[in-house]
C-alpha positions as CSV (number, residue, x, y, z in Angstrom):
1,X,5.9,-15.8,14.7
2,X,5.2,-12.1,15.7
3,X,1.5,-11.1,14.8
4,X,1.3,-7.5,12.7
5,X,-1.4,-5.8,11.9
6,X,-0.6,-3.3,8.9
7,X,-2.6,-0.5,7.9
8,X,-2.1,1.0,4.0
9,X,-3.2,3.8,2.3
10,X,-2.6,5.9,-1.1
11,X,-3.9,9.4,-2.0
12,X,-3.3,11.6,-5.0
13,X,-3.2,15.3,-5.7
14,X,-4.7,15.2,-9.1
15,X,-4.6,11.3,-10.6
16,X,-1.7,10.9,-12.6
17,X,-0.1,13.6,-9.9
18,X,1.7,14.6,-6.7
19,X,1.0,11.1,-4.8
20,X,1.7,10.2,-0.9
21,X,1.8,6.9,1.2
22,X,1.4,5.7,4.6
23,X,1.3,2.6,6.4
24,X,0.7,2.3,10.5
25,X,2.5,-0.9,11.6
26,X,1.0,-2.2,15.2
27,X,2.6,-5.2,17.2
28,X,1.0,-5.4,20.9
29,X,1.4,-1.9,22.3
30,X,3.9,-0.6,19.6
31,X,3.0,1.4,16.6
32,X,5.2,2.8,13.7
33,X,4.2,5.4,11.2
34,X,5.7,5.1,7.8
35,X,4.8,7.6,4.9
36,X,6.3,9.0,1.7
37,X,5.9,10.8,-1.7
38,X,6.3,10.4,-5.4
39,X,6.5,13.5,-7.6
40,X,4.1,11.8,-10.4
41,X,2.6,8.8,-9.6
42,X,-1.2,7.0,-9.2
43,X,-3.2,6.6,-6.6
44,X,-3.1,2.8,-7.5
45,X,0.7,3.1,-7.5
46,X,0.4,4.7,-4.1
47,X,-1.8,2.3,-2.9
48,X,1.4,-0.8,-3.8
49,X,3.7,1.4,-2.4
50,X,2.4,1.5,0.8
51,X,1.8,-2.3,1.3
52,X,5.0,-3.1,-0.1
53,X,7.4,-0.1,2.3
54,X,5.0,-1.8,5.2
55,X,6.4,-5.2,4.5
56,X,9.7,-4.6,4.2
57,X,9.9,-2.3,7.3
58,X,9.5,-6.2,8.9
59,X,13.3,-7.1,9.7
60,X,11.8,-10.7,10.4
61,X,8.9,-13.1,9.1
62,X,6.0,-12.3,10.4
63,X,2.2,-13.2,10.7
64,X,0.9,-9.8,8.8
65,X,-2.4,-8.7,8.6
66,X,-3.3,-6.4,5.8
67,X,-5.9,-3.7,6.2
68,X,-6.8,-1.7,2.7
69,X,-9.4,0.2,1.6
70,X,-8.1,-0.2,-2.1
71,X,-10.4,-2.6,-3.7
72,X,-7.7,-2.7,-6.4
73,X,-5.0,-3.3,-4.0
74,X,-7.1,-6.2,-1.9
75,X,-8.3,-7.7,-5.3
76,X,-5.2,-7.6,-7.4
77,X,-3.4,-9.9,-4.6
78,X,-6.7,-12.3,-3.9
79,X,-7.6,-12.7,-7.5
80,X,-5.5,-11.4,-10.1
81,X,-2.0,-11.5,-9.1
82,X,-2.0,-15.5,-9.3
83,X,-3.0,-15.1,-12.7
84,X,-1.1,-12.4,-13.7
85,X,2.1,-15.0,-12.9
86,X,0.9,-17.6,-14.4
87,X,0.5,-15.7,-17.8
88,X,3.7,-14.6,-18.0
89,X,2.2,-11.0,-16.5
90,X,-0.4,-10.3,-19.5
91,X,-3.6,-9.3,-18.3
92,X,-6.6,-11.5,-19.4
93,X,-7.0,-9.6,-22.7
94,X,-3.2,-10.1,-23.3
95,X,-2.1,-6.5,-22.3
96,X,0.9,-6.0,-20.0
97,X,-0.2,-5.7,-16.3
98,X,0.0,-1.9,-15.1
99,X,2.6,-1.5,-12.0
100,X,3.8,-4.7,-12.8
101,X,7.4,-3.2,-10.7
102,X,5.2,-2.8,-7.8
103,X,3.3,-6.3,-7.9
104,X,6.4,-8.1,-7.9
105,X,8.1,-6.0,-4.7
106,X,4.7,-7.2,-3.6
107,X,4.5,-10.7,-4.2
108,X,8.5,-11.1,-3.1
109,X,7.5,-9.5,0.2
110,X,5.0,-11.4,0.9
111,X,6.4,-14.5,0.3
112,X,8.8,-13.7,3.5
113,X,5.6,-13.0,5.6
114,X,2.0,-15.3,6.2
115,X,-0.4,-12.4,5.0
116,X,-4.2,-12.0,5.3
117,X,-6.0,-9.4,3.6
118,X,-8.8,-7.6,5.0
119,X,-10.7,-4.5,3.1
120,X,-12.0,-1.7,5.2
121,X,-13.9,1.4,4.3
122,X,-11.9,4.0,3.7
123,X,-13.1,7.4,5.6
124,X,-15.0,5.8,8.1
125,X,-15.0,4.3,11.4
126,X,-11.3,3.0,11.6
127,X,-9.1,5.1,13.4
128,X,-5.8,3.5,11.9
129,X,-7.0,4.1,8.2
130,X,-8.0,7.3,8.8
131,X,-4.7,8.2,10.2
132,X,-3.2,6.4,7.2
133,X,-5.1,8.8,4.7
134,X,-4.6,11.6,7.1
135,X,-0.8,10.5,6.7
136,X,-0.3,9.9,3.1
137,X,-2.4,13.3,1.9
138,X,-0.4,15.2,4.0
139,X,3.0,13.7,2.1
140,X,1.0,13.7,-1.6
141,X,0.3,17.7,-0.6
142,X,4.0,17.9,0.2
143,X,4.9,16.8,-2.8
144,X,2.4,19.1,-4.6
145,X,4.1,22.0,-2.7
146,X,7.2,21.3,-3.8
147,X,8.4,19.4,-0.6
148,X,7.6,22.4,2.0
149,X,6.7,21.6,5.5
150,X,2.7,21.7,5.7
151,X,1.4,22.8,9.1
């Protein structure tokens, strides 16, 4: 089983707002950039989208290791996403669980892939997630800008 290391990020013009993604897939001496936009979206939202797009740019199973520095994203799979499933998707106060669409493109992707999670701080050392935010502000100021090329 190949061995990925995938590195997600979400940013936000403005938070509900213009929103971008990226994700930096490396496998030996390859590396892919993937990135997009949503015209009104979350940061949170952005932060799924990125995971999930990252996965399923895999065409096969693979050994996948997750670098975030969403402490929403990294928590809501480690902790709350088990429960979240077993309660029928309610929340533990009994509300519905926000970007439930993008939790369960989540959990189906991952169940094609062995994942381990690993949270990173964001705007600091590493290169990849910096290139990731780098990445997906550039797409959520795109979006802000009405799709125009930013130089």
């Amino acid at each position: 089983m190949k061995k990925v290391r995938l590195i997600t990020d979400g940013a936000c013009k403005g938070n509900p707002g213009p929103g971008g993604w990226a994700c930096i897939l490396r496998y030996k001496h390859h590396k892919r950039e993937l990135h997009g936009s949503a015209p009104m979206t979350t940061n949170n939202r952005m932060e799924l989208t990125a995971a999930v797009e990252g996965l399923r740019a895999l065409r096969e199973p693979c050994e996948v290791e997750i670098v975030t520095d969403s402490q929403y994203l990294k928590r809501g799979v480690m902790e709350w996403l088990p429960r979240w499933k077993r309660n029928g998707w309610k929340t533990s106060g009994g509300g519905a669980v926000k970007n439930r669409d993008l939790w369960e493109a989540l959990d189906a992707q991952m169940q094609r892939h062995k994942t381990r999670w690993v949270w990173t701080k964001g705007h600091a050392l590493d290169e990849d997630n910096n290139r990731a935010d780098a990445l997906a502000s550039r797409a959520a100021l795109q979006q802000e800008l009405g799709s125009r090329p930013v130089r």
